[in-house]
C-alpha positions in Angstrom: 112.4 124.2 87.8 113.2 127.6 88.3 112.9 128.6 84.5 111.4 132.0 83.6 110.6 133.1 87.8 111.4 136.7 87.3 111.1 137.6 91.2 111.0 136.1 94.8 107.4 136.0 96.0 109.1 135.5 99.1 105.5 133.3 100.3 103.6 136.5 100.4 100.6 137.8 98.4 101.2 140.7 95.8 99.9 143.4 98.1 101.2 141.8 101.2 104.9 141.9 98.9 104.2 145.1 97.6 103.6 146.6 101.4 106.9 144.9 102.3 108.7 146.9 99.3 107.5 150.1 100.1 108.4 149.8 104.1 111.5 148.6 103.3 112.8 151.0 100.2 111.4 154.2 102.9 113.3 152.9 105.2 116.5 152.5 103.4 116.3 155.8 102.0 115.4 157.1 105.5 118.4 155.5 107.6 120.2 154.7 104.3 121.2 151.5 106.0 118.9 148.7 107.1 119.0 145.5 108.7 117.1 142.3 106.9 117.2 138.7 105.9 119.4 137.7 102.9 116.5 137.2 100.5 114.4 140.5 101.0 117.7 142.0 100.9 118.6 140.3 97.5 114.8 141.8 96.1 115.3 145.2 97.9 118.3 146.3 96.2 116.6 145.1 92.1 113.6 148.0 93.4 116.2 150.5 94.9 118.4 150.5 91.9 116.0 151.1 89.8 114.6 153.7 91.4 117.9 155.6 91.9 118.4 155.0 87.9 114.7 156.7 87.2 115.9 159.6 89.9 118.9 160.4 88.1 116.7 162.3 85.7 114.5 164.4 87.5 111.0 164.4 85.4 107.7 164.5 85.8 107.0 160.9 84.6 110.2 160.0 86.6 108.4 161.3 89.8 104.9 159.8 89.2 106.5 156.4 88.8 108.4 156.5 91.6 106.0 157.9 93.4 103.7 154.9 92.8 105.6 152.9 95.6 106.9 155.8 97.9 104.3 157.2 99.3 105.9 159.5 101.6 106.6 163.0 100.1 109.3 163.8 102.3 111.4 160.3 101.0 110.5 161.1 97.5 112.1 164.5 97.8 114.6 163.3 99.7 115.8 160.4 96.3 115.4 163.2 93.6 117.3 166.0 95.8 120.2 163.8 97.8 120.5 160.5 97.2 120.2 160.9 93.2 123.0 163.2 92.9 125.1 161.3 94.2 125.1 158.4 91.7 125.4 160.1 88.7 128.5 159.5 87.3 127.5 155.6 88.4 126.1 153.5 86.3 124.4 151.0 88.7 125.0 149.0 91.5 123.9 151.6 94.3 123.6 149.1 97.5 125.9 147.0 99.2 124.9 143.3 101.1 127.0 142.9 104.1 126.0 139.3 105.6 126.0 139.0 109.5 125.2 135.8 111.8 121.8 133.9 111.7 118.6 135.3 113.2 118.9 134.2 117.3 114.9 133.3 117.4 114.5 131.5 114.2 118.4 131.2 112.3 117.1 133.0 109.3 120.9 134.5 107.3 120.7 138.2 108.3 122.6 141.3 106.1 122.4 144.9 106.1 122.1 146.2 103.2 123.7 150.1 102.8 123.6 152.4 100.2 127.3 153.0 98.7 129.1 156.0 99.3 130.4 157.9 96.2 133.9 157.4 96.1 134.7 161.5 96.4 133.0 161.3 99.5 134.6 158.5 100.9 138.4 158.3 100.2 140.1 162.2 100.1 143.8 162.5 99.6 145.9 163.6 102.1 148.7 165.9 101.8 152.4 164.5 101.8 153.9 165.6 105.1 157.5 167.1 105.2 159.9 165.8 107.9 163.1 166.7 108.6 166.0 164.8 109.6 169.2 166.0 111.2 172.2 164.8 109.3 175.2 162.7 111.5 176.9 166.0 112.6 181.2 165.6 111.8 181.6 169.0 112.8 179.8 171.0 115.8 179.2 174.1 114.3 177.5 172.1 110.8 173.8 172.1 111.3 172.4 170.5 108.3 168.9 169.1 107.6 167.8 167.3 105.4 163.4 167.4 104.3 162.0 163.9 103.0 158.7 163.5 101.8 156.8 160.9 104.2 153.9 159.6 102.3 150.5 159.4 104.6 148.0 157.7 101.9 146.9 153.9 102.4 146.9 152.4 98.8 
């Protein structure tokens, strides 16, 4: 029975695990998109959400505990000064699972997993363009236009 089976072990030792996380999460916030299997995906994105929640407020305590899987300085400095930011008016759910085909070698589900894109970033409105029609000319000398707005925004 699956009852009280907090996390995946994904048939790896807790260090062997552990080493996996820490690749993986330095990656992602390296290339901020990474390609994986379904499950370590699935575990991935419970350790980068948390971490991007403890980065929203930039502490000392926050730092040392996130600094207890990332390693590298550079990545650290890099989810307390960028990525962070960007999430804070978000409440959760910073990564996205898109699933692709099976593995070619062994048919293992593949994904990439993304971090999301704030919404400001992403969709900008565009300004209604002006265009201007000639009117079906009764008279020759009458030259009158007529400006419709022509809205460019997808909805």
């Amino acid at each position: 029975m699956k009852h009280l089976k907090g996390f995946r072990t994904l048939n790896r030792t807790h260090s062997h695990r552990k080493a996996l996380y820490r690749n993986m999460v330095e990656a992602l916030f390296k290339h901020e998109k990474i390609t994986t299997t379904v499950t370590k995906a699935k575990e991935l994105r419970r350790v980068v959400d948390k971490f991007i929640t403890r980065a929203k407020i930039k502490n000392l305590h926050n730092i040392r505990l996130v600094n207890r899987l990332i390693k590298d300085e550079e990545m650290l400095m890099k989810l307390f000064n960028e990525i962070a930011p960007r999430y804070t008016e978000r409440p959760g759910g910073y990564t996205r699972i898109y699933k692709l085909a099976k593995r070619k070698g062994d048919g293992a589900d593949l994904c990439i997993i993304e971090l999301v894109e704030e919404a400001t970033k992403a969709k900008k409105k565009k300004p209604i363009k002006k265009v201007s029609i000639k009117a079906s000319e009764t008279k020759a000398d009458s030259d009158t236009k007529i400006d419709l707005p022509l809205e460019t925004t997808k909805e």
